[in-house]
C-alpha positions in Angstrom: 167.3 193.6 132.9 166.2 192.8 129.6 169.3 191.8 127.8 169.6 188.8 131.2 165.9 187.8 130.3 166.9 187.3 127.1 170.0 185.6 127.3 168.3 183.4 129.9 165.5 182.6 127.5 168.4 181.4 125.0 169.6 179.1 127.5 166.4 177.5 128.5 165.0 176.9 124.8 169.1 175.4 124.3 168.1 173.3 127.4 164.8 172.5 125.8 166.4 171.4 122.2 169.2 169.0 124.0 166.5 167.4 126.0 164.4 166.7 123.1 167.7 165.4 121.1 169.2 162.9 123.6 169.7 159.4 123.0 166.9 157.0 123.9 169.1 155.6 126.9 168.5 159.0 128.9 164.3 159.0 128.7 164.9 159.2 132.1 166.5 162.7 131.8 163.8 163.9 129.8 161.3 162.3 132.4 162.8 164.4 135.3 163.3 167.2 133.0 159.4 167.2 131.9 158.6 166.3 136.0 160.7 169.9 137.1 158.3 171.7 134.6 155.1 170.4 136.0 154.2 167.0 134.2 153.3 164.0 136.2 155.1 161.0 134.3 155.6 157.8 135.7 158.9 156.6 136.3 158.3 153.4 134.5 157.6 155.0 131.2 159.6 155.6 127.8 159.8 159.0 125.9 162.1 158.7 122.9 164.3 161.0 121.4 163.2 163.8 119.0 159.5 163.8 121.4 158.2 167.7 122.0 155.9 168.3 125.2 155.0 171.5 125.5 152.9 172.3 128.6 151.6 169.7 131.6 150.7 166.2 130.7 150.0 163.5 132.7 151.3 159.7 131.6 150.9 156.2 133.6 153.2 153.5 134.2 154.6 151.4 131.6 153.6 153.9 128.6 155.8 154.8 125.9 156.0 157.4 123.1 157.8 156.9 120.0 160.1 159.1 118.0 159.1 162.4 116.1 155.9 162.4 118.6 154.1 165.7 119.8 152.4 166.5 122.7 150.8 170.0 123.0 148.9 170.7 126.2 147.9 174.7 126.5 145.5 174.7 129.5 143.4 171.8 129.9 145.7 168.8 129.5 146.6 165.8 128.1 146.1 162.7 130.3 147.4 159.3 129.2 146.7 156.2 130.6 148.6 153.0 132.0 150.3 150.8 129.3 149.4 152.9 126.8 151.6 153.1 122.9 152.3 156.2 120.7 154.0 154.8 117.6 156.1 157.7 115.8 154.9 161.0 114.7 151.8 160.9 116.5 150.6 164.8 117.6 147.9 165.3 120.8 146.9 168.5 121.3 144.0 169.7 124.1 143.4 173.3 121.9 142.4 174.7 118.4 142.6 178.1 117.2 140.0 180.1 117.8 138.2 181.1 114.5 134.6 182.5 115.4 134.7 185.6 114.8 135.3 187.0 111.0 136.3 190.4 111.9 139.2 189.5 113.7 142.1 187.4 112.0 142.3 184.1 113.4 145.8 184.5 114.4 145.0 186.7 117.1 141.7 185.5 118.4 142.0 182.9 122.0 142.8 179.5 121.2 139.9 176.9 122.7 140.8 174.9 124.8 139.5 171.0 126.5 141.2 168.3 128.1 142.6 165.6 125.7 142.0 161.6 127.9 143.6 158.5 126.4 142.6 155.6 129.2 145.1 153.0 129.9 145.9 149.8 127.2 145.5 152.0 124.1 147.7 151.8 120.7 148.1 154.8 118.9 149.7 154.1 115.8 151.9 155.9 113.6 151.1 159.3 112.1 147.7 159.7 114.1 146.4 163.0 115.0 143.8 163.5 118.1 142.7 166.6 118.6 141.5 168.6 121.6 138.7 167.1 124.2 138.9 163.4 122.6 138.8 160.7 125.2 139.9 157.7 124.0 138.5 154.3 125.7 140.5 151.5 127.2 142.0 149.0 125.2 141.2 151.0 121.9 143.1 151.1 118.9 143.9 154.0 116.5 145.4 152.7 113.2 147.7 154.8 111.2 147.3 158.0 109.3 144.4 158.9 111.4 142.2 162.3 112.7 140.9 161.5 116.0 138.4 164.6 116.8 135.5 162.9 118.9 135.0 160.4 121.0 136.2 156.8 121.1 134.4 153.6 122.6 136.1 151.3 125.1 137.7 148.6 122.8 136.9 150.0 119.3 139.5 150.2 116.6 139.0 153.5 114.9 140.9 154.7 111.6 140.7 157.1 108.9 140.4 160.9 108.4 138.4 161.8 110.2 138.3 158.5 112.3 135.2 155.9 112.1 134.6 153.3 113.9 136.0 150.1 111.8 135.3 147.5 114.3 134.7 146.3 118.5 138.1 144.4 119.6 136.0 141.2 121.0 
């Protein structure tokens, strides 16, 4: 029984790794594929090649994520809007490691866990991080190169490490 888990295992991460590699013309494969697991992605959306989700996410109509992009969602989630842009190598993830106590090495202590919320018409641009419980306002922007870990205003561009406010959109 074992030696089946395993090989079955093998299989599924292979499955995993040729989802992930496809072309860009088959985001719809990797849309059903993510569906099957548990995600709720909109038909009309994009998900390019070399993009990892692990776990559930939810994403609206007419979104798109760009190459090299990661998506992490352990319990919480990772909810992203209507019309909403992730340029390349942008990461989301809804936990951090767990780190408070100093007796115990971080490795093995619980990960922490909240809900990650991008609302609809948002641009994430390339190389951005944003990390666990952020919410993200409508019609925001996140410039490049960027450490999202709290809150953002409806409308705001935010950029930097860790991200400021740089401006309202008007």
């Amino acid at each position: 029984m074992k030696i089946i888990t395993k090989i079955v295992r093998k299989i599924l991460g292979l499955l995993d790794y040729l989802i992930v590699k496809l072309p860009d013309e088959f985001t719809f494969v990797r849309r059903l594929y993510y569906n099957y697991k548990g995600s709720k992605i909109d038909e009309f959306t994009s998900i390019s090649n070399n993009v990892i989700i692990k776990g559930k996410i939810e994403m609206g109509y007419g979104s798109s994520i760009a190459q090299n992009c990661s998506i992490a969602s352990e319990h919480s989630g990772v909810v992203i809007g209507k019309n909403v842009m992730m340029a390349p190598n942008a990461v989301i993830v809804d936990f951090n490691h767990g780190f408070s106590s100093t007796k115990i090495p971080m490795v093995i202590q619980s990960n922490e866990s909240k809900k990650v919320i991008i609302e609809d018409d948002v641009w994430i641009a390339s190389n951005c991080t944003i990390g666990k419980g952020v919410k993200i306002g409508r019609g925001s922007i996140i410039s490049a190169n960027s450490l999202v870990n709290k809150d953002v205003d409806p409308f705001s561009i935010f950029g930097g490490v860790p991200a400021k406010l740089i401006k309202h959109r008007s």
